[in-house]
C-alpha positions as CSV (number, residue, x, y, z in Angstrom):
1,X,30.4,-45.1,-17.6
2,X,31.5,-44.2,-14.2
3,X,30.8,-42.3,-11.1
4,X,34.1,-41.0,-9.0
5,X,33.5,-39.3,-6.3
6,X,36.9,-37.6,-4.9
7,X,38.9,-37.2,-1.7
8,X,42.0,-35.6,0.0
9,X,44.4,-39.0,-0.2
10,X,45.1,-38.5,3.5
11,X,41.8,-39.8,4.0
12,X,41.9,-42.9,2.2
13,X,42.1,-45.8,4.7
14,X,41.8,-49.2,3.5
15,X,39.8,-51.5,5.9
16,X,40.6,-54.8,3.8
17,X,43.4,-56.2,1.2
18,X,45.8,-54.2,-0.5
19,X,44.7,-53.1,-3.9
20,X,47.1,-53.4,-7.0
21,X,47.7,-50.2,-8.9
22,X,49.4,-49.4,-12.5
23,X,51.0,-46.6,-13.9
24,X,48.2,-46.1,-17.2
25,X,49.6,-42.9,-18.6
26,X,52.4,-41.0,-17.6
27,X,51.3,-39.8,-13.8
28,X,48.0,-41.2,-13.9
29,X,47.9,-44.4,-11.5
30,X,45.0,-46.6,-11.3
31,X,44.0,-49.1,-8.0
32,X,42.2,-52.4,-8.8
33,X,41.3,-55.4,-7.0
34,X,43.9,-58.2,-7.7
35,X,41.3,-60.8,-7.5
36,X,38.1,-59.7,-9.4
37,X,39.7,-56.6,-11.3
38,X,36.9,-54.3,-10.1
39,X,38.4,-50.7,-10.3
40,X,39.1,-49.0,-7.0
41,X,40.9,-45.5,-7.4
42,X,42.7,-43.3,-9.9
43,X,45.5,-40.9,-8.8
44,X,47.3,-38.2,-11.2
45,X,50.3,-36.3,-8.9
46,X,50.4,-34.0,-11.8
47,X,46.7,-32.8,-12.2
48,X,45.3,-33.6,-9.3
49,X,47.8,-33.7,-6.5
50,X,46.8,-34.9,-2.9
51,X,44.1,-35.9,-4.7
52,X,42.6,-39.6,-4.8
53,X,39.3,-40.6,-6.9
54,X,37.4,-43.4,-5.4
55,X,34.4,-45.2,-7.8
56,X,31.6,-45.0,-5.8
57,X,30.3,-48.2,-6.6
58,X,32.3,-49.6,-4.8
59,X,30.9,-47.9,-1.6
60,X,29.1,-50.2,1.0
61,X,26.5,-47.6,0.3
62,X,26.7,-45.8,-3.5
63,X,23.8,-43.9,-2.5
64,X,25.6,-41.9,-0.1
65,X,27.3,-39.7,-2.9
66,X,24.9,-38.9,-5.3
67,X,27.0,-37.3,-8.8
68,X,26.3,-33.6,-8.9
69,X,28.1,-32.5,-11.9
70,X,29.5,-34.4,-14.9
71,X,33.9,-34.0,-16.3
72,X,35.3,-34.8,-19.2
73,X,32.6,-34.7,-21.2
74,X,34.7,-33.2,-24.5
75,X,35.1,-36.4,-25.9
76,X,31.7,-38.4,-24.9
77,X,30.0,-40.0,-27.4
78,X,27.2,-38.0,-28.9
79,X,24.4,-41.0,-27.7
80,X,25.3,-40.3,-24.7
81,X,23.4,-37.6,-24.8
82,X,20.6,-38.9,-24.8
83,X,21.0,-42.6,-23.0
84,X,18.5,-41.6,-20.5
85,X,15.6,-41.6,-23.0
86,X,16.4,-45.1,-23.7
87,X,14.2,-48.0,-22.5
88,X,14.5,-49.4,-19.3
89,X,14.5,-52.9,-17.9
90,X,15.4,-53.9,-14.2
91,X,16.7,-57.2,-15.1
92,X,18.1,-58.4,-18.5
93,X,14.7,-58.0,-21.0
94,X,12.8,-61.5,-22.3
């Protein structure tokens, strides 16, 4: 699971490094760091042109951007429902 939260690209300014990005589909182009692999950004000229998605835990502060609505959800799995009724442990459980 992942939270994007989404930008014009003109206001995209890397402050550090130089991300490496692949063409996964067609138009869609993903960013990731080329040292850890973390996920960075996903662009798609075709569906969402001038577009850029960033994942927001990547943030210096995740909090900022709270999700308020949920996509793609045509082919989530049917648990997912319902994850949030699922126990919960802060750290890994004894």
């Amino acid at each position: 699971m992942v939270s994007w939260a989404m930008f014009p690209e003109s206001a995209l300014v890397l402050t550090r490094g130089q991300p490496k990005t692949i063409n996964s589909s067609g138009s869609a182009m993903r960013s990731f760091c080329g040292t850890c692999g973390t996920g960075l950004f996903y662009r798609n000229a075709t569906v969402l042109p001038g577009l850029v998605d960033v994942q927001t835990s990547t943030l210096d502060d995740p909090e900022a951007l709270p999700p308020t609505l949920q996509v793609q959800v045509a082919e989530r799995l049917h648990w997912m429902e319902h994850v949030n009724e699922l126990p919960r442990f802060e750290r890994y459980p004894a």
